[in-house]
Chimera marker file (.cmm) of the C-alpha trace (Angstrom):
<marker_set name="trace">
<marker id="1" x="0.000" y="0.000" z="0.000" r="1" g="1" b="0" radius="0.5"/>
<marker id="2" x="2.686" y="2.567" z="0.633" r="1" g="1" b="0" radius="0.5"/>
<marker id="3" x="3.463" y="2.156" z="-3.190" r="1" g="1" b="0" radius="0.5"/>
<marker id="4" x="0.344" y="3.645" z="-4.074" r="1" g="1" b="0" radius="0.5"/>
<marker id="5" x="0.592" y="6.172" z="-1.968" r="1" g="1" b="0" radius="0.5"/>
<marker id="6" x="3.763" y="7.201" z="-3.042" r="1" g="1" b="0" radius="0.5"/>
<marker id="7" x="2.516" y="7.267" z="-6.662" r="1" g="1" b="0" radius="0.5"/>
<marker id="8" x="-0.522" y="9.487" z="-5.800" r="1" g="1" b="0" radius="0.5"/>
<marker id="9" x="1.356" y="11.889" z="-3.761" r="1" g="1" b="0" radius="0.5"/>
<marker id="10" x="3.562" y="12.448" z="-6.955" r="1" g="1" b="0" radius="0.5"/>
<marker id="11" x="0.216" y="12.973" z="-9.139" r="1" g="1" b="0" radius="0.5"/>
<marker id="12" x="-1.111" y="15.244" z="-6.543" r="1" g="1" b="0" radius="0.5"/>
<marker id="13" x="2.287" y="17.087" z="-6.196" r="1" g="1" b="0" radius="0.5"/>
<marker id="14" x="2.221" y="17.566" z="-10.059" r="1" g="1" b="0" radius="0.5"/>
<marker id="15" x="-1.332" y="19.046" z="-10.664" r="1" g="1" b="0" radius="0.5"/>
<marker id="16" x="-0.326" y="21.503" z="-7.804" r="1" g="1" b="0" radius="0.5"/>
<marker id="17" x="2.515" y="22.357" z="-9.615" r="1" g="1" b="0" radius="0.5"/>
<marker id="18" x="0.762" y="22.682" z="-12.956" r="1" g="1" b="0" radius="0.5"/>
<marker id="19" x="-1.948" y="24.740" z="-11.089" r="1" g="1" b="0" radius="0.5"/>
<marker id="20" x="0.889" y="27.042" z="-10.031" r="1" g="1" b="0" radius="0.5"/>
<marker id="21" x="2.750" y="27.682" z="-13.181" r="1" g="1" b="0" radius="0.5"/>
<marker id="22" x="-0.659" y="28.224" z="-14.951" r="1" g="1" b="0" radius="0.5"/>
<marker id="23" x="-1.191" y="30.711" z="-12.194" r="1" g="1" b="0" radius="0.5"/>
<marker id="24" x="1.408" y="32.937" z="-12.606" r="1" g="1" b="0" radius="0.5"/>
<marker id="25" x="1.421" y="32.599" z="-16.501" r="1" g="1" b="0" radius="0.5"/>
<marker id="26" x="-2.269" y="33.655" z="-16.041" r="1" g="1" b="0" radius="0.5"/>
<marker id="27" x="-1.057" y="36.631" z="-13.598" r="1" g="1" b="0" radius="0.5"/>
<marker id="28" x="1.699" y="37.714" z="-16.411" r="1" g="1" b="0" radius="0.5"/>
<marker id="29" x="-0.237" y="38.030" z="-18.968" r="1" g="1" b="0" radius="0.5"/>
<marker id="30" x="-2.572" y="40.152" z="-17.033" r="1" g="1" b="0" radius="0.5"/>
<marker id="31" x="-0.481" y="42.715" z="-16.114" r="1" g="1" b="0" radius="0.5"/>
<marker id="32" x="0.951" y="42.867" z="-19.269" r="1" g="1" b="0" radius="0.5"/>
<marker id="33" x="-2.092" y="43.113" z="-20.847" r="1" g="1" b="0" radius="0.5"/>
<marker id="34" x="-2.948" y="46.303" z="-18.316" r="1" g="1" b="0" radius="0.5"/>
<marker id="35" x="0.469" y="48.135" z="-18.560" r="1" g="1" b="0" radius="0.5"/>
<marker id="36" x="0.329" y="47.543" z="-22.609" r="1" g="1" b="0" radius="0.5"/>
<marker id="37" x="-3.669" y="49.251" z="-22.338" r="1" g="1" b="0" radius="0.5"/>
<marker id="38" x="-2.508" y="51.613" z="-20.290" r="1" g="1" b="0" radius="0.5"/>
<marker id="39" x="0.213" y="52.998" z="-22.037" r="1" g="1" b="0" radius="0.5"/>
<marker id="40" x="-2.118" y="52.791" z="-25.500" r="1" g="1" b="0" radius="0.5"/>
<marker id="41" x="-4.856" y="55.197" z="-23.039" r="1" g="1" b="0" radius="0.5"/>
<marker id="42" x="-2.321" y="57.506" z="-22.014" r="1" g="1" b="0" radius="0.5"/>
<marker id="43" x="-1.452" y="58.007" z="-25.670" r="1" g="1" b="0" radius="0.5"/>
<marker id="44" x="-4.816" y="58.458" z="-27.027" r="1" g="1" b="0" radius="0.5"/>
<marker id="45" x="-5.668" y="60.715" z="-24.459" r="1" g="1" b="0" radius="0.5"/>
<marker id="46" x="-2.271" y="62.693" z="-25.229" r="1" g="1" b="0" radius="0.5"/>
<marker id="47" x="-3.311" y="63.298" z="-28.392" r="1" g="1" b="0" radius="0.5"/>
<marker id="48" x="-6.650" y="64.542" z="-27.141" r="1" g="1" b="0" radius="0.5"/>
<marker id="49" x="-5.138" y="66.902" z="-25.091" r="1" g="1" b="0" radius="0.5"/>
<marker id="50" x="-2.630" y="68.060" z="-28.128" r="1" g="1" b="0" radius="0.5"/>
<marker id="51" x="-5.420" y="68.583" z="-30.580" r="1" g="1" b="0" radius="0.5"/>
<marker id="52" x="-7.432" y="70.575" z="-28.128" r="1" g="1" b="0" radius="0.5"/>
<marker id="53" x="-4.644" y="72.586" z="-27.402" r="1" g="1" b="0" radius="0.5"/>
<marker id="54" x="-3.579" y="73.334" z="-30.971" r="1" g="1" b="0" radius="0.5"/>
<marker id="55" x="-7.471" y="74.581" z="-31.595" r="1" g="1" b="0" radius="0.5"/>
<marker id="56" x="-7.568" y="76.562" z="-29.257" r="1" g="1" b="0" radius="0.5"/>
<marker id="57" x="-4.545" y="78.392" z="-30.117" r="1" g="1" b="0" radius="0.5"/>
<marker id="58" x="-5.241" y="78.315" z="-33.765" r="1" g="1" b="0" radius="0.5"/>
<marker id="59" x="-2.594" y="76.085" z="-34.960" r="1" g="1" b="0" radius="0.5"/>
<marker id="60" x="-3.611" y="74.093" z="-38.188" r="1" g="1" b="0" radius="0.5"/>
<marker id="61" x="-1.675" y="71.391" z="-39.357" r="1" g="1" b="0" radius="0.5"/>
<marker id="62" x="-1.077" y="69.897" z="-42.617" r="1" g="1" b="0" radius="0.5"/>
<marker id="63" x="-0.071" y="66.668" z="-42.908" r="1" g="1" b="0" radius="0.5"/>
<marker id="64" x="-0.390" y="63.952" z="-45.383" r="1" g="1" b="0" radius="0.5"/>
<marker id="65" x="-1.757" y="61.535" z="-43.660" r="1" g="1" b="0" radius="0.5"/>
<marker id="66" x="-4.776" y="63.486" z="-41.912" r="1" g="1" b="0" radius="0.5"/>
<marker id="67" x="-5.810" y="66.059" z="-45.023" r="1" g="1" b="0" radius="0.5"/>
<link id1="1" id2="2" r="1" g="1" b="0" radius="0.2"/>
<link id1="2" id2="3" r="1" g="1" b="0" radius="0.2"/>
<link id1="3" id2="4" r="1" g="1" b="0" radius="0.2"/>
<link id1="4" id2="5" r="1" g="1" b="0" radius="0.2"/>
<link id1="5" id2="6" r="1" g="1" b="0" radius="0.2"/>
<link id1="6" id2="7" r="1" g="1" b="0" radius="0.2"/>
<link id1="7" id2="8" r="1" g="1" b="0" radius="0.2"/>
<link id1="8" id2="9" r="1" g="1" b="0" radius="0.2"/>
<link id1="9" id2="10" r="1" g="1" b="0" radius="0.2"/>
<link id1="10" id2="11" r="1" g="1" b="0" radius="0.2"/>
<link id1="11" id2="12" r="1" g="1" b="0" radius="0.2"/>
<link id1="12" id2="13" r="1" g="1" b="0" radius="0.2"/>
<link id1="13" id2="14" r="1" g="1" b="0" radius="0.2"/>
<link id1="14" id2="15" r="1" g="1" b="0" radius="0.2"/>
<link id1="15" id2="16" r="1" g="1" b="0" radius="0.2"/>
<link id1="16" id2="17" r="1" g="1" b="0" radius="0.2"/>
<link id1="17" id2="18" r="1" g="1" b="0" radius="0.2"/>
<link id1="18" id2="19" r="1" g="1" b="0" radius="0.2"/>
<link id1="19" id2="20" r="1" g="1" b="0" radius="0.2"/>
<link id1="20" id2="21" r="1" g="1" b="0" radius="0.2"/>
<link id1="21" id2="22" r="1" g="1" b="0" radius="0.2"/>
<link id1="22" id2="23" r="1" g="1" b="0" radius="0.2"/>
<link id1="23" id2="24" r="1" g="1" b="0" radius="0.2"/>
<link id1="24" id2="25" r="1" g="1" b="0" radius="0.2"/>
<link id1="25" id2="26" r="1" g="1" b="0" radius="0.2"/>
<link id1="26" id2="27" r="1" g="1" b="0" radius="0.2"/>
<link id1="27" id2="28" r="1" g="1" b="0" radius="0.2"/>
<link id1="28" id2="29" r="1" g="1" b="0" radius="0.2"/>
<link id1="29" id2="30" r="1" g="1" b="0" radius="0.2"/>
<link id1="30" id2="31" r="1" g="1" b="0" radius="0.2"/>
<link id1="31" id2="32" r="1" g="1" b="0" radius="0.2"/>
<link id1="32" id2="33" r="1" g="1" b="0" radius="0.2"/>
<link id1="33" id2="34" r="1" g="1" b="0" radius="0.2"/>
<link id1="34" id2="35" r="1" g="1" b="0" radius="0.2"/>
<link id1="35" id2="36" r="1" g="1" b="0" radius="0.2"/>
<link id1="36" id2="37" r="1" g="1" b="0" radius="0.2"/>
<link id1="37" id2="38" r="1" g="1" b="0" radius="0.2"/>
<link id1="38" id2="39" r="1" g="1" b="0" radius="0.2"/>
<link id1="39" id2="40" r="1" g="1" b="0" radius="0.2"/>
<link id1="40" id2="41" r="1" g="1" b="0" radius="0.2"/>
<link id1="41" id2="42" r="1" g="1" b="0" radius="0.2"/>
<link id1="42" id2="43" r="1" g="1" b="0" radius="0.2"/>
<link id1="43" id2="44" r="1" g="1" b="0" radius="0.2"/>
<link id1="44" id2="45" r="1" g="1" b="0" radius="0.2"/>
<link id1="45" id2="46" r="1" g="1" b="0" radius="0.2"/>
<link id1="46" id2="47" r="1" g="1" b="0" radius="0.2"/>
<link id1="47" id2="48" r="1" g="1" b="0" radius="0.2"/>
<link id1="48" id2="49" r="1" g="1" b="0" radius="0.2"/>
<link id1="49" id2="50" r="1" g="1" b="0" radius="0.2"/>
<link id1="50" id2="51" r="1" g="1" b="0" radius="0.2"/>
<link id1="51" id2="52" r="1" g="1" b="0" radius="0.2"/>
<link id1="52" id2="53" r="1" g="1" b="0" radius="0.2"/>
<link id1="53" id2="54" r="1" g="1" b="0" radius="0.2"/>
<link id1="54" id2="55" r="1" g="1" b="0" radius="0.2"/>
<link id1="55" id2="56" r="1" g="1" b="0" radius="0.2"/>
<link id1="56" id2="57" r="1" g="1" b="0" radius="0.2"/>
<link id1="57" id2="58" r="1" g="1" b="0" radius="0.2"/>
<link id1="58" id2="59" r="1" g="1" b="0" radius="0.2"/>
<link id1="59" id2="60" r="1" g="1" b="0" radius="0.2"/>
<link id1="60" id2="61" r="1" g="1" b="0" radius="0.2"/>
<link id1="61" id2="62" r="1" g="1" b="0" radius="0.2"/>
<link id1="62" id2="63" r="1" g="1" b="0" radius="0.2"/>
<link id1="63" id2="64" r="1" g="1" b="0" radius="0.2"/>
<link id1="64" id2="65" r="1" g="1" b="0" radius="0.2"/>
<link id1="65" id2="66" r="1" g="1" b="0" radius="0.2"/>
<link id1="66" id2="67" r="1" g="1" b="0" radius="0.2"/>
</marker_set>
């Protein structure tokens, strides 16, 4: 019987180890996934801020890319 046991305890001990690495894989992707986001907000709301300012000072660009 102690053969068995052995053999579940190393089953057990590998699911929890499983569980763990797809734990923090889980938990890195996640705050990657924020910090990426945030850093595409901040951006976005840069260039909010920029065009505001530039209308209210009168300032008209011309660019190709946004006739």
């Amino acid at each position: 019987m102690t053969g068995l046991d052995i053999r579940r305890r190393g089953k057990i001990t590998a699911y929890v180890d499983i569980a763990a690495i797809v734990l923090i894989v889980v938990l890195v992707v996640l705050t990657v996934v924020l910090v990426v986001g945030m850093f595409i907000w901040a951006a976005v709301k840069d260039g909010q801020e920029d065009k505001a300012l530039q209308a209210r000072l009168g300032i008209r660009r011309r660019t190709r890319l946004g006739r």
